[in-house]
C-alpha positions as CSV (number, residue, x, y, z in Angstrom):
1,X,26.7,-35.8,6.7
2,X,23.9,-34.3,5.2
3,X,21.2,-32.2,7.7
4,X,17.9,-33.9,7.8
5,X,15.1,-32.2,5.2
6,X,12.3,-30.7,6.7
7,X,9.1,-31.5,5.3
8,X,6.8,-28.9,4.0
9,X,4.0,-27.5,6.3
10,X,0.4,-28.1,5.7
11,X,0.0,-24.6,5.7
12,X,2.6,-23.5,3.1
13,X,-0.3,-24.6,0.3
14,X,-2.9,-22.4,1.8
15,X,-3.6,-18.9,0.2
16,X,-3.3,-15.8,1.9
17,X,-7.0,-15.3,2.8
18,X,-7.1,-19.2,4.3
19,X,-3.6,-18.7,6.3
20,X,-5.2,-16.0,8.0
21,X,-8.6,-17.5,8.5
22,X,-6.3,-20.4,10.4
23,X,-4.5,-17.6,12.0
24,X,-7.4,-15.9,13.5
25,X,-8.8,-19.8,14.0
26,X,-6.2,-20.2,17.0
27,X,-4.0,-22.7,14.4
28,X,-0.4,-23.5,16.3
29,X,2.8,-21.8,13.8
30,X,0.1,-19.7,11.6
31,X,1.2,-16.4,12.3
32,X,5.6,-17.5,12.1
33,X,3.7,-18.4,8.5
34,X,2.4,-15.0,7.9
35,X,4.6,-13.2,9.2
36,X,7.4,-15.2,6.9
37,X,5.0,-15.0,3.8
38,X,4.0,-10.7,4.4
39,X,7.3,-9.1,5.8
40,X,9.2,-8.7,3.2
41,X,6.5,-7.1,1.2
42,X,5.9,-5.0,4.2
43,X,9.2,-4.2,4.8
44,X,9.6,-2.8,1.1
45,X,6.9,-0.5,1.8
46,X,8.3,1.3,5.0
47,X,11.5,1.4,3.3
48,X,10.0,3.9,0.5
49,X,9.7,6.2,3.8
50,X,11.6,5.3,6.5
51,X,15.4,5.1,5.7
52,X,16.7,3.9,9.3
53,X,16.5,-0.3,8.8
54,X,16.1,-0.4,12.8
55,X,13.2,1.5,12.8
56,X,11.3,0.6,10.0
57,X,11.6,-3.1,11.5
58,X,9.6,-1.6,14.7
59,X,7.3,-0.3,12.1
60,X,6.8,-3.6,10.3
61,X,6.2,-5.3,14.4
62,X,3.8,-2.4,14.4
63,X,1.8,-3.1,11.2
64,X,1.4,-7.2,12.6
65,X,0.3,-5.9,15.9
66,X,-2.1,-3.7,14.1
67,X,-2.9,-6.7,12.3
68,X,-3.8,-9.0,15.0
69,X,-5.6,-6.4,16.8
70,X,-8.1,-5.5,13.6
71,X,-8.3,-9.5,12.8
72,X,-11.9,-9.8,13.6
73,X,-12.6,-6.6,11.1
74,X,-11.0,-8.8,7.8
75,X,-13.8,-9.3,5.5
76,X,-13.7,-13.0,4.6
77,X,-14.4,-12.1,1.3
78,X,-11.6,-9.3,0.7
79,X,-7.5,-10.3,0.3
80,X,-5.5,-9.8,2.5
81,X,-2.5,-8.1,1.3
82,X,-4.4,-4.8,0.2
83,X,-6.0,-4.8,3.7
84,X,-2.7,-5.4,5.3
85,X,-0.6,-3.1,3.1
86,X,-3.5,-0.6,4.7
87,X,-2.6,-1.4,7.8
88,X,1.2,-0.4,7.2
89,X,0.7,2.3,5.5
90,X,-1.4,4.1,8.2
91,X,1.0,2.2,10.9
92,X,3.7,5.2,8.6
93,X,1.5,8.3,8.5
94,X,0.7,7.5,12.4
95,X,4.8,7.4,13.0
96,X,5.6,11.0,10.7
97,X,2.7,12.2,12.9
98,X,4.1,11.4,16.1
99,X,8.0,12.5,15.4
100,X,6.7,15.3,13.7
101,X,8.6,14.6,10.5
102,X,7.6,15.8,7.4
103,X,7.6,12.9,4.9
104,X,8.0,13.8,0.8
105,X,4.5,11.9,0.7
106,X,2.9,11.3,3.7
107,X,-0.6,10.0,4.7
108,X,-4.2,11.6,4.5
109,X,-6.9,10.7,7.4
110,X,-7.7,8.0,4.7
111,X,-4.5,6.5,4.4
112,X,-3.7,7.8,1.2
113,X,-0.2,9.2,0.0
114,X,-0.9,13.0,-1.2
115,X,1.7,15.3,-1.7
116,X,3.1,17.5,0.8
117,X,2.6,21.5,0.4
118,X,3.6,24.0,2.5
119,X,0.6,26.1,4.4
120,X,1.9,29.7,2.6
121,X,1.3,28.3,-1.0
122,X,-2.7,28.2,-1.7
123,X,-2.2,27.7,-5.2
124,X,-0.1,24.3,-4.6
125,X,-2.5,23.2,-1.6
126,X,-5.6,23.5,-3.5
127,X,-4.1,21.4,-6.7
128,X,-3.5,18.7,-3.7
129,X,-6.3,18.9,-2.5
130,X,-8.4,18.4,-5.7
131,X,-5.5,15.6,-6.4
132,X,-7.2,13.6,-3.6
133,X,-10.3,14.3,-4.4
134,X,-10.0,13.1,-8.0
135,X,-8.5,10.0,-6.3
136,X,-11.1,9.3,-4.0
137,X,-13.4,8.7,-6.9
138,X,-11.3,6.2,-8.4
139,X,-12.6,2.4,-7.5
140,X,-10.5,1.4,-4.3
141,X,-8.3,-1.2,-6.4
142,X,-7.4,1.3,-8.8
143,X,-7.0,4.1,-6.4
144,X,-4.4,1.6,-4.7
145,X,-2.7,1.0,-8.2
146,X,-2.4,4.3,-8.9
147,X,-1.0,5.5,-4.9
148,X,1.2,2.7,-5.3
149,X,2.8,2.8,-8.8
150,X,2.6,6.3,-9.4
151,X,2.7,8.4,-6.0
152,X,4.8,6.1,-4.6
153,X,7.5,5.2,-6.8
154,X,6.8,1.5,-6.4
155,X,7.5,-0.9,-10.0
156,X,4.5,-2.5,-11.4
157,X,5.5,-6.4,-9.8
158,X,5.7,-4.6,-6.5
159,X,2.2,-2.9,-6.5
160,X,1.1,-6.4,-8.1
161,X,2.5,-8.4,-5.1
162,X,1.2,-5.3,-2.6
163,X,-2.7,-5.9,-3.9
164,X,-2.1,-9.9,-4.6
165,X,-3.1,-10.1,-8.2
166,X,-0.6,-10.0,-11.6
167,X,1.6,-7.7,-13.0
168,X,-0.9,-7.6,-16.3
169,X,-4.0,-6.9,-14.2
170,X,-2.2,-3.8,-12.0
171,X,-1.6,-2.4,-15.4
172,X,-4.8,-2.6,-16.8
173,X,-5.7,-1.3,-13.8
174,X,-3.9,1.5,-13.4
175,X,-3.9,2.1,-16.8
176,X,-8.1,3.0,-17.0
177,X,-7.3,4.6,-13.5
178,X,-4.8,6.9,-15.3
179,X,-7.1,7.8,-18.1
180,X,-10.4,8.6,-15.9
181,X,-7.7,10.3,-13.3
182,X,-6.4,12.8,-15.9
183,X,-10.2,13.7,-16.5
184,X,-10.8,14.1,-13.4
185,X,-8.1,16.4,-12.8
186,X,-8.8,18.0,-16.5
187,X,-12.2,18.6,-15.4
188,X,-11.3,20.3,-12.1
189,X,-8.4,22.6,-14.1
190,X,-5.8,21.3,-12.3
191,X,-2.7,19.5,-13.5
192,X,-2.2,18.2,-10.1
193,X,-0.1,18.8,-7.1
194,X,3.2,16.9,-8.4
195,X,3.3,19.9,-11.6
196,X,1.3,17.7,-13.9
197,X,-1.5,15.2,-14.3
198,X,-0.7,11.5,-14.4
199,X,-0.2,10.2,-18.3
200,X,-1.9,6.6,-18.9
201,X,1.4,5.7,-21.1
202,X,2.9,5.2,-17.8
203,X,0.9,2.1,-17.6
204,X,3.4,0.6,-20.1
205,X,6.3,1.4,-17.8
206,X,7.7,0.5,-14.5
């Protein structure tokens, strides 16, 4: 005997941005839909830092709670998964903080990834520093591209799926963000903290 099929839910057709606005609405079962639709994503992302499965769970619990408690601050104009990937990555640098655990790349006050240095070598802390300055004058969505794909490690459907738009449009994205990037960090004299500055043909890859 065959188990009976469950019909769709009304909110599976909704977008992200709508899901939350029923979410934050008071709408029975629409965070169990978030939370279905965002924790896998989510859980990717702690997993690039956090290599113990048990705690980057309590992380990703974390990054919802952090969620529900900012809901009120989501512009209803923005998307949601850049906003909530955010949230998780801060929800990270606030955990390395805490255990006092020095991550390969953790979090800035902005909750950027910038490469660590250690405090006796001024020559590699300056590079990183003028490696997130350079950032910081990227456009946020291209700043996010570029953390994403290239500090981060993360393949070009991932950061795609992480800022909610296509694979093609991340690498346009990050391919001008490359190209003004190197510039930047041209301009400055500095071939970045990582030993050299980001090449735009990495656009084509990953």
């Amino acid at each position: 005997m065959r188990a009976p099929m469950v019909p769709p839910s009304p909110l599976d057709g909704l977008d992200d941005e709508a899901l939350f606005a029923r979410y934050v609405a008071g709408e029975p079962r629409a965070f169990e839909a978030l939370f279905a639709r965002l924790a896998p994503l989510l859980t990717r992302v702690v997993r690039r830092r956090v290599f113990d499965a048990a705690q980057a769970q309590d992380l990703v619990q974390q990054t919802f709670l952090q969620m529900h408690r900012a809901r009120l601050d989501f512009r209803v104009d923005g998307r949601l998964r850049p906003w909530v990937v955010t949230i998780c990555m801060n929800v990270v640098r606030q955990h390395f903080r805490r255990t006092q655990r020095a991550a390969e790349l953790p979090l800035d006050d902005e909750g950027s990834w910038i490469p660590t240095v250690a405090p006796h070598d001024p020559v590699r802390a300056e590079a990183a520093r003028q490696l997130h300055t350079a950032l910081a004058q990227l456009p946020e969505g291209t700043r996010r591209a570029i953390e994403l794909h290239w500090l981060e490690g993360m393949p070009f459907p991932e950061v795609a799926e992480a800022l909610g738009i296509s694979t093609s449009a991340v690498k346009v994205r990050a391919h001008r963000g490359y190209q003004r990037l190197r510039g930047i960090l041209e301009r400055l004299d500095v071939t970045g903290a990582g030993g050299a500055a980001p090449d735009p043909s990495e656009a084509e890859h990953g």
